[in-house]
C-alpha positions, 0 to 999 in steps of 0.5 A: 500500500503506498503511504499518504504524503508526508515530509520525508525523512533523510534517509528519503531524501538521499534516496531520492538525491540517488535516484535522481543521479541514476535517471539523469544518469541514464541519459548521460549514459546513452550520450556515450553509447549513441556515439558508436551503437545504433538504438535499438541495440542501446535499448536493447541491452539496457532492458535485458541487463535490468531484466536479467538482474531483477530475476536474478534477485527475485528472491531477495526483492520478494518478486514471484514469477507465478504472478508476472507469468500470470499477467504476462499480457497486460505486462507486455504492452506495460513493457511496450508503453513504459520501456520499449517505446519511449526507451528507443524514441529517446535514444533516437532523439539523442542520436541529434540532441544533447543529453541535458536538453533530453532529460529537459524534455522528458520532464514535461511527463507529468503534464501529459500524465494530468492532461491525459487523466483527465479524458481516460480516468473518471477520477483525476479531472483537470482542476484550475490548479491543475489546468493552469500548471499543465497550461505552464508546463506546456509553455515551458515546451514551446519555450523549448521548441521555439527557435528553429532555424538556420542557426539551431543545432537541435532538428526537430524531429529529434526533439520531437522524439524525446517529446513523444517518449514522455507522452508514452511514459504518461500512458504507462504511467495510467495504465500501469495503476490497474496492477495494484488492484491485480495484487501485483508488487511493484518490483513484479510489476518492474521486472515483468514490463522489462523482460517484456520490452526484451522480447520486444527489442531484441530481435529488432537489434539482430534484424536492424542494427546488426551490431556485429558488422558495425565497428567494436564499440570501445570500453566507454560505450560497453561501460555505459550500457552496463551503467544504462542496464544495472544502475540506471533501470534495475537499481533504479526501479528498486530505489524508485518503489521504496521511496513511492511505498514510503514517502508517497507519490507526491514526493517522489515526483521530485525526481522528474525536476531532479534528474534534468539537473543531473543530465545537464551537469554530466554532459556539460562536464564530461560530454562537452554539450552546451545547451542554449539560453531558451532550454534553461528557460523551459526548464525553469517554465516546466519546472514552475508547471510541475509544482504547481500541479501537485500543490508545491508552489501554492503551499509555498506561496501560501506559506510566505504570504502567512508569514509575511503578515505575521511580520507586518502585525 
């Protein structure tokens, strides 16, 4: 059962830090392996590495195969919206773009989360607060988008791509919720949508890449594909749900502001990337979007006008 909100503890918050590091990790990790692998072998390897790990600690993860070879099916399109899709759309968009202005994108997830709810659940209807955060983070992804021309380095396709992996995202987000009802953990939920975007990627890496007549890939790239598959998928879906079963969904979410700032960092530092003026601003756009949907910035409006009337009295 996933906790109600709540401040988090230390502890919470140095996983989340971690968590942070290992999702916007991710992205920098693709940066260095799209330099000398095709995407679909990318992909490839990051879900069957993360599956291979989490059947291999199934047993101290508390993961029962009866149950994920009983929901095998809904666990296969889980896999194709929540991994196999967004997973390629990302790396195929990285092939152009920077690792930071792809982590910015993928950001906008939660907005497409609330504005999709809202037309396919009977529960999470937009509200004002909602509507005027996704309204804000929208205005973010303009922001973003804006500018094309003779002198951007950025195609639109790809940031297209990596806007597209976010909506696929949102979609699995709200369909991956039936699995509670189902009785299925969350680590089973984890480990069954990875084995199945497996099954899905990698004969499309054998019969489309074909990765053994392309160069060797040098230790740097086979090194990121391990960090992709072990740190930034398995350890991170392990991480992700303690923090969700503790501190709740709501504080969790601090992560998709989290990980941008890491990806930047990392390819700013170790890639070389530079990213423009506008892609700072969409993030802080998206950023403000973001915590006015799940009621961050209203408390602390909220708060700092009830102290500064404690002050004047």
């Amino acid at each position: 059962m996933i906790a109600p909100q709540r401040p988090m503890t230390a502890r919470e918050w140095g996983l989340l830090l971690l968590l942070s590091l290992l999702w916007g990790g991710s992205f920098f990790f693709v940066g260095v392996a799209v330099k000398t692998l095709p995407p679909f072998t990318i992909v490839a390897a990051r879900v069957s590495i993360a599956a291979l790990l989490l059947w291999a600690t199934a047993g101290l993860t508390g993961a029962d195969p009866r149950a994920i070879v009983r929901e095998a099916p809904a666990l296969a399109l889980l896999g194709l919206l929540n991994n196999a899709a967004p997973f390629v759309l990302i790396v195929a968009g990285q092939t152009r773009i920077a690792s930071g202005l792809a982590a910015i994108l993928n950001a906008a997830t939660p907005i497409f989360t609330v504005l999709i709810a809202h037309f396919v659940t009977t529960t999470e209807r937009l509200t004002w607060r909602r509507a005027a955060g996704a309204a804000l983070g929208l205005l973010g992804v303009v922001i973003l988008m804006a500018g094309h021309g003779a002198l951007s380095q950025a195609p639109l396709w790809a940031e297209l791509a990596v806007l597209c992996a976010a909506a696929f995202y949102a979609c699995g987000s709200l369909y991956g919720r039936r699995f509670r009802a189902r009785g299925l953990a969350p680590i089973e939920v984890a480990t069954g949508q990875v084995t199945a975007a497996a099954i899905f990627l990698l004969p499309l890496a054998v019969g489309i890449d074909r990765p053994w007549l392309g160069p060797a890939p040098g230790w740097d790239a086979l090194a990121a594909l391990f960090a992709i598959g072990a740190l930034s998928t398995a350890l991170a879906y392990v991480i992700y749900f303690r923090i969700l079963a503790g501190a709740g969904a709501t504080n969790v979410v601090l992560v998709t502001l989290l990980a941008p700032a890491t990806s930047i960092l990392l390819g700013v530092a170790v890639l070389g990337e530079r990213l423009e003026a506008r892609h700072l601003l969409g993030f802080a756009v998206i950023s403000a979007g973001l915590a006015l949907i799940d009621g961050r910035l209203p408390r602390v409006l909220s708060g700092a006008a009830g102290r500064l009337r404690v002050t004047r009295v």
